[in-house]
C-alpha positions, 0 to 999 in steps of 0.5 A: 078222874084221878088227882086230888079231890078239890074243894067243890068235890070237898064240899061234895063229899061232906053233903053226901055224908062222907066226911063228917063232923060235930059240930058241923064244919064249917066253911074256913076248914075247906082249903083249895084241895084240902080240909083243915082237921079240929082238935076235940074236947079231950087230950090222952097224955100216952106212954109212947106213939103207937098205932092200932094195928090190923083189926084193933080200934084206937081206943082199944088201944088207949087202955095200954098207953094212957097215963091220964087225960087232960080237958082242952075246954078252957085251954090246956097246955101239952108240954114239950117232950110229951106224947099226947092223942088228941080225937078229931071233930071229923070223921070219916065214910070213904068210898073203895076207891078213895084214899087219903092222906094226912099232913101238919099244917105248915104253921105247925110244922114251923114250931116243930109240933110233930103232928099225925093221924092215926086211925082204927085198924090203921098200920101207917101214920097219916095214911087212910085206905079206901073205904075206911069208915070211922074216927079220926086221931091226932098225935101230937108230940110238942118237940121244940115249944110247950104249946096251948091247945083248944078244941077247934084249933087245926094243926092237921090237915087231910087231902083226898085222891083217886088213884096214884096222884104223884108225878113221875120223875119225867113228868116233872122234868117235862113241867120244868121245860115247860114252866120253871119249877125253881129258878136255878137247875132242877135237881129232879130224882125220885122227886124235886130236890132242894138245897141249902143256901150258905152263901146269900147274895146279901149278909151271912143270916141262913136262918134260925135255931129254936131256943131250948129254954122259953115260955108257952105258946098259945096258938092261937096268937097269931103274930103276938109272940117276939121272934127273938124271945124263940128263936136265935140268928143262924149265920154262915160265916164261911159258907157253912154251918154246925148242926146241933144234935136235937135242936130244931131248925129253920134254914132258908132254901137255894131255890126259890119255888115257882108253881106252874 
């Protein structure tokens, strides 16, 4: 059948030994049709991003780009600006036919924590072919906040499919005849478009710019943190904006999203 695996097939392919980990995972990590990704016990400060290429493993690798490794046991901080590698808890036994994919979570993609899997032989970020057998790496490169990390925390997550599981351009013109995708026209080319809103129904607040300048992130204080001391109001007073070069911003949509 082809579509991305769901989380009884997810729940499957971890009792057949496909999908691997130590320790064991755990009931929390299995989404609706994903599988949250731990970070391990060690982080690899690294020269630059890199990926291992034809035939290489990462750890081959590693050798050329380390500058020193750092003990995530207690808590330890990745800095902004600095490119670590981080190994996974889980690993990997596919089948031929079976691919996958990687992505951040959206939590961390909301502090602007540019997070990819990288993986032994692999010639792609966040992409893995049928059949791989092996571990697992997260890139992490902290570009907005400095951000403490524990093992066990996930920051990425993975997705499963058979066969080629994206929608065609027609086929989502069909779903929004069928169901709204968004509740305005859809823009559907190469994909569903989104825009902008620079002229709110109420107010001139667009969104937020994350400040250049603030204190360390522990990630795992969910809701602790004042919005204010991070982030600084976006306002369009006349229906525009000005984009900083380099800084990181969260900017609300002129679509609103319906799932069918």
């Amino acid at each position: 059948m082809t579509g991305v695996i769901s989380s009884q097939q997810l729940r499957a392919m971890i009792a057949q030994g496909q999908i691997t980990a130590d320790p064991a995972i755990t009931p929390e990590q299995v989404q609706p049709a994903s599988l949250d990704l731990r970070l391990g016990s060690i982080a690899y400060r690294v020269r630059a991003s890199f990926l291992a290429g034809d035939s290489r493993s990462v750890l081959d690798r590693l050798a050329e780009f380390e500058m020193h490794r750092i003990d995530l046991t207690g808590g330890a901080v990745l800095e902004k600006g600095c490119v670590y590698l981080v190994p996974l808890m889980e690993q990997l036994d596919l089948p031929k036919g079976l691919t996958a994919v990687t992505n951040a979570k959206s939590s961390t993609g909301r502090l602007d924590l540019l997070t990819r899997t990288i993986t032994d032989g692999g010639e792609e970020f966040d992409r893995i072919p049928g059949g791989y057998r092996g571990p697992l790496y997260a890139e992490i490169c902290p570009r907005s906040f400095s951000v403490l990390v524990r093992p066990g925390m996930r920051l990425n997550q993975i997705r499963f499919r058979n066969g080629h599981a994206v929608l065609s351009d027609d086929r989502l013109r069909e779903l929004h005849a069928q169901s709204p995708l968004v509740d305005n026209d859809a823009v559907i080319d190469e994909g569903l478009g989104f825009s902008v809103d620079l002229k709110p129904a109420k107010g001139t607040l667009v969104g937020y710019r994350a400040k250049p300048h603030t204190g360390v992130i522990d990630l795992d204080r969910i809701g602790h943190y004042a919005p204010s001391d991070y982030w600084e109001d976006v306002h369009a007073e006349r229906g525009h904006i000005i984009l900083d070069p380099g800084a990181f911003y969260i900017l609300v949509s002129r679509e609103a999203v319906h799932t069918p």
